[in-house]
N, C-alpha and C positions, 0 to 999 in steps of 0.2 A: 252675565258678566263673568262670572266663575268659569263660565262652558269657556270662553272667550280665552282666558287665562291660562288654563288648563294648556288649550290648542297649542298659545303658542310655548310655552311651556317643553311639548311635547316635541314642539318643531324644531327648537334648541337642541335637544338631545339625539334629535337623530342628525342633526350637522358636527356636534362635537363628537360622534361616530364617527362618522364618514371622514370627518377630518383625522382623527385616529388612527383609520385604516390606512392612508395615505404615505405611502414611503418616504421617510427622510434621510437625506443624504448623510451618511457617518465622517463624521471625521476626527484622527489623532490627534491626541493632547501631543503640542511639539514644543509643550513647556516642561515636560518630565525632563530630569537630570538624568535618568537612571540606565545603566549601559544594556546593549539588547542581550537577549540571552541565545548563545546558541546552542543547538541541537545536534548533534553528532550519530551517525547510524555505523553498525559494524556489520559484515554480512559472516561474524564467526560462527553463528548456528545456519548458514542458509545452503542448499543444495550445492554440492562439490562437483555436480558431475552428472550425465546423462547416462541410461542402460539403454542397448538397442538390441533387438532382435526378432526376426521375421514369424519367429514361433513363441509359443509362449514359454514364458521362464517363470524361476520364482525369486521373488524379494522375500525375505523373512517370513518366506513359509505361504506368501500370498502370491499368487496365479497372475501373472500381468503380460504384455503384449503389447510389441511397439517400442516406441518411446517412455522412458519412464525415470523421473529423475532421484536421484540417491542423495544422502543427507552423509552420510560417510557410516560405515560398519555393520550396515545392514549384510545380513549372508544370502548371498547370492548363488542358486544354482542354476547352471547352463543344463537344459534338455539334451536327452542323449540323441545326437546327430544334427546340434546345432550346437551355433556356437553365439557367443552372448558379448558385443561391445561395450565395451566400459569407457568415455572419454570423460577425463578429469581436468577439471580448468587448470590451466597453469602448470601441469605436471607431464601429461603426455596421457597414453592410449594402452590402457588394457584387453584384451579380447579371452575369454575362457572358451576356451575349449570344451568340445562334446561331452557332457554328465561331469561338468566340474562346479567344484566345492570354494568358492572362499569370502573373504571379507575383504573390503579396501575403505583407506582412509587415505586424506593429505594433512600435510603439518606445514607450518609456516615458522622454521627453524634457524636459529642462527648458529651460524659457519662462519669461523676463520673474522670476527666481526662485521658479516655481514648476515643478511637475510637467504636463505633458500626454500622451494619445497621442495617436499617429501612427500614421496610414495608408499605409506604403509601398507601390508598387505599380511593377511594370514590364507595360505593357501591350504584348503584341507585334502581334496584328493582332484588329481587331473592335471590338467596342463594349464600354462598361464602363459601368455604372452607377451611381454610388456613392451614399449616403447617410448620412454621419456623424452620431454623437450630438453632442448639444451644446456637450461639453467637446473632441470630437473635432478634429484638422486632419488634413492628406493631402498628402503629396510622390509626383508620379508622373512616372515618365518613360515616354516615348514616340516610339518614331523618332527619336532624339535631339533632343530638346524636353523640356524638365520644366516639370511643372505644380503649384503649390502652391497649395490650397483654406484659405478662413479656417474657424474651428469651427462643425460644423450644414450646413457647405453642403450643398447637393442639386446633381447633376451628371453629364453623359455625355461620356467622351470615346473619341471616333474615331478608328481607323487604318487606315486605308485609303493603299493604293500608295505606303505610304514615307511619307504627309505625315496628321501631326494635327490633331484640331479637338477642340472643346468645346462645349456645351451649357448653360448653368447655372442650373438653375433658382429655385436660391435661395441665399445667400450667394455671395460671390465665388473668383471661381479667376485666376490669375495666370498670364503664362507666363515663366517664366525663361529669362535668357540662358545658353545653354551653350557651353561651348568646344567647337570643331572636336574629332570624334572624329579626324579624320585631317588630318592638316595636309602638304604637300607643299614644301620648300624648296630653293632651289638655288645652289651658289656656283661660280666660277672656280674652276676647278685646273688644273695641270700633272699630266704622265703622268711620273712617274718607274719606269721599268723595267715601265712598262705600268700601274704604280698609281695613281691619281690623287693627288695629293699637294695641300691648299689652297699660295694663291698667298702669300707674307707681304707684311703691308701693307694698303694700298690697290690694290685690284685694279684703276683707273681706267688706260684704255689706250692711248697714244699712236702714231700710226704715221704714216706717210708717204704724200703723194698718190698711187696710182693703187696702193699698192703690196696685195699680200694677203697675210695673216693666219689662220694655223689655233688655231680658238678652243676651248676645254672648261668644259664644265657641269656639273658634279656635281648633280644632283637627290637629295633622301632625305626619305623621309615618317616622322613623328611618331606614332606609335598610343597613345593614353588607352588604358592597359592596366586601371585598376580606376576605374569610374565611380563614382558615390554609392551606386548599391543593389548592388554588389559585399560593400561593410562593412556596410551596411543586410540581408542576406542570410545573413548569418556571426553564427549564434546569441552569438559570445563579446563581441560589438560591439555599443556601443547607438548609436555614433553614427549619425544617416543621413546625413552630408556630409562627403566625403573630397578630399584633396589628389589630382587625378588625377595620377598618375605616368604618363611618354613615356618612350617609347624606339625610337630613329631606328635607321633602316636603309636602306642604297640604294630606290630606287626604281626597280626592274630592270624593264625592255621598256616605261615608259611612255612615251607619244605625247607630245611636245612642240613647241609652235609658237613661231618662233624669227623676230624683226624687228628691223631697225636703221632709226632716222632718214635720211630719205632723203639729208640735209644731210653726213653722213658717209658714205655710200658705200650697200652693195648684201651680203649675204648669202644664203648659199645651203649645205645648202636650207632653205627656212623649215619645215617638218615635218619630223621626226626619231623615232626609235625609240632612248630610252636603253639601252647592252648593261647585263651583268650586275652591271654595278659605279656602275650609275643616271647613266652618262656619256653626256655626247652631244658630236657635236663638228659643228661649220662652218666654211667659209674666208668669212671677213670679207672683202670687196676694197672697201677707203679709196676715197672719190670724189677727183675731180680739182681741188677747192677746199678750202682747210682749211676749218674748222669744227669743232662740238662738237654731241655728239648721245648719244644713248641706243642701245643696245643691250638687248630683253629678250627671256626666253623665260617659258613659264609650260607645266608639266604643263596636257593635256586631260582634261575629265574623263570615265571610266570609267564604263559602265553598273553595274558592281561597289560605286561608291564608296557611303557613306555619306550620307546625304540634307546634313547637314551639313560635309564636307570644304571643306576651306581650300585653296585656291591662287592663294594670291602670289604676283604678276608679280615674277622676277628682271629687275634692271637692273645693267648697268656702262657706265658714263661711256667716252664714244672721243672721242675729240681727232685730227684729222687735219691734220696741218702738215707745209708744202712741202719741198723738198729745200734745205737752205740754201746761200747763194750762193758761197761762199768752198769748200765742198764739190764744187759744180758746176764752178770752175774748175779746179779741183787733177785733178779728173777731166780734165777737156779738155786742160789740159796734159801728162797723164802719158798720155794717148791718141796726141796729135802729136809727142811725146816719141817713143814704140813705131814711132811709123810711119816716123820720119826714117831710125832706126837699118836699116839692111841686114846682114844675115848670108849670108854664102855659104859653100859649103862647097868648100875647095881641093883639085884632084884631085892637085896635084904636094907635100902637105901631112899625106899619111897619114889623110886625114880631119878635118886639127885646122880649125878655125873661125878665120877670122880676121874682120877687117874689112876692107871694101875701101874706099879714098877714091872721091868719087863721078865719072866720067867727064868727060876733056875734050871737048867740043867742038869740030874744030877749024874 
């Protein structure tokens, strides 16, 4: 009886399986109030653009061939005696030229209140080719030089040894003024406990005829830390023109060439080597007539530097004026003063000083 029970027992549970496993049809609750939600995709992080070329090139340093798609700022070298296509959605067609160097980006920028792209591009050496669509423009810098094309232009530009050129075959290309990547400035200080310290004031220097003068120059250069295509390069950023940010620091071991009006005197040496703290120093020696004159120095420039570095000639104003007269005499008097006086030392006096009255004649 039990066996019996069991059985069907058993027979039950393998149907309420089976029935289990059996697909049922789903269906919405079409009693919800509640509004649908929707979903929105952007393609701002998604590929900008195809590289083509029959040989192999490089994307960020890695070896590729063919087709190969770009994200935007990756650096691109074209192999030397090929040359490397760049097509950009929406912007137009870049091609590099043989053993060329650069980066590309697009912007989706607003113009005149409307929408436009943009062609950003940092070219480092070689040739570029560009060809914008109609609606297209192009910001490009180069050797520190930027370039901006109106929309549709056609256009090459070169880098070659540090310095740029252009080509334009159709629509215009501009060149924009940029500021000094490197700017080199210098002022008067004092050494307090070996530090340079600036001088308070007007650092204009007056001294006296024939007399000499140990002088200090503090030099310190400015570096543009994030240029335009730094933000232009930076997926989260649409702008392509930024406020370059500086920040100064001695200008340690550089060559400085250092002159004074010949009207105020004579310095030396005129070439110098700033130590570690961008200092330089000279003895000024005042000419022998007053006068008013200029003292400058100015960093030389460095095979190292930046094709566009700035270096402004420092000046400080010298004024050299006589010893005054009233001065001169106080002197002379308290000279013949010294000289009148006699000191002798008495041996019958234990040593002590006296005075002696000056000898008769007889």
């Amino acid at each position: 009886m039990n066996r019996h029970r069991h059985s069907a027992t058993g027979s039950w549970l393998v149907l309420i399986l089976i029935c289990a496993l059996v697909p049922k049809p789903a269906l919405a609750d079409n009693w919800s109030n509640e509004k649908p939600i929707r979903l929105f995709a952007t393609d701002t992080f998604g590929p900008i653009g195809t590289t083509y070329s029959p040989s192999p090139f490089s994307v960020d340093g890695r070896s590729v061939l063919g087709e190969h798609a770009i994200w935007g700022g990756e650096l691109i070298q074209a192999p030397a005696g090929a040359n490397v296509s760049v097509r950009l959605d929406s912007v137009g067609r870049v091609v590099l030229k043989s053993a060329t160097l650069a980066r590309v980006v697009t912007k989706l920028t607003n113009v005149d209140g409307g929408t436009r792209h943009l062609l950003i591009a940092s070219l480092i050496s070689g040739d570029m080719a560009v060809t914008l669509d109609k609606d297209a423009g192009a910001y490009i810098e180069s050797c520190g030089t930027a370039f901006t094309a109106t929309v549709g232009a056609d256009f090459v530009i070169h880098a070659r040894e540090g310095s740029p050129t252009f080509d334009a075959a159709s629509g215009r290309v501009h060149v924009e003024a940029q500021p000094p990547v490197l700017t080199f400035t210098g002022r008067s200080v004092q050494l307090v406990k070996g530090l340079p310290q600036p001088i308070a004031g007007s650092d204009a220097m007056d001294t006296r005829t024939t007399s000499k003068k140990r002088v200090f120059i503090q030099f310190r250069k400015s570096a543009r830390t994030t240029s335009s295509l730094t933000k232009a390069f930076s997926p989260q950023l649409v702008m392509f023109r930024s406020q370059a940010t500086q920040i100064e620091t001695p200008a340690a071991f550089r060559r400085v060439h250092l002159e004074v009006d010949a009207a105020v005197g004579t310095i030396f040496p005129t070439d110098a080597v700033t130590d570690i703290n961008g200092v330089v120093s000279a003895e000024l020696t005042a000419g022998s007539n007053e006068g008013t004159g200029l003292m400058r120095a100015k960093v030389l420039r460095d095979p190292g530097d930046p094709t566009n570095t700035d270096y402004p000639e420092y000046t400080r104003r010298v004024t050299v004026r006589k010893l005054p007269f009233w001065r001169t005499r106080n002197q002379l008097l308290l000279g013949a003063a010294a000289a009148a006086v006699v000191v002798v030392v008495s041996p019958r006096n234990n040593g002590s000083l006296k005075q002696q009255p000056p000898p008769q004649v007889q």
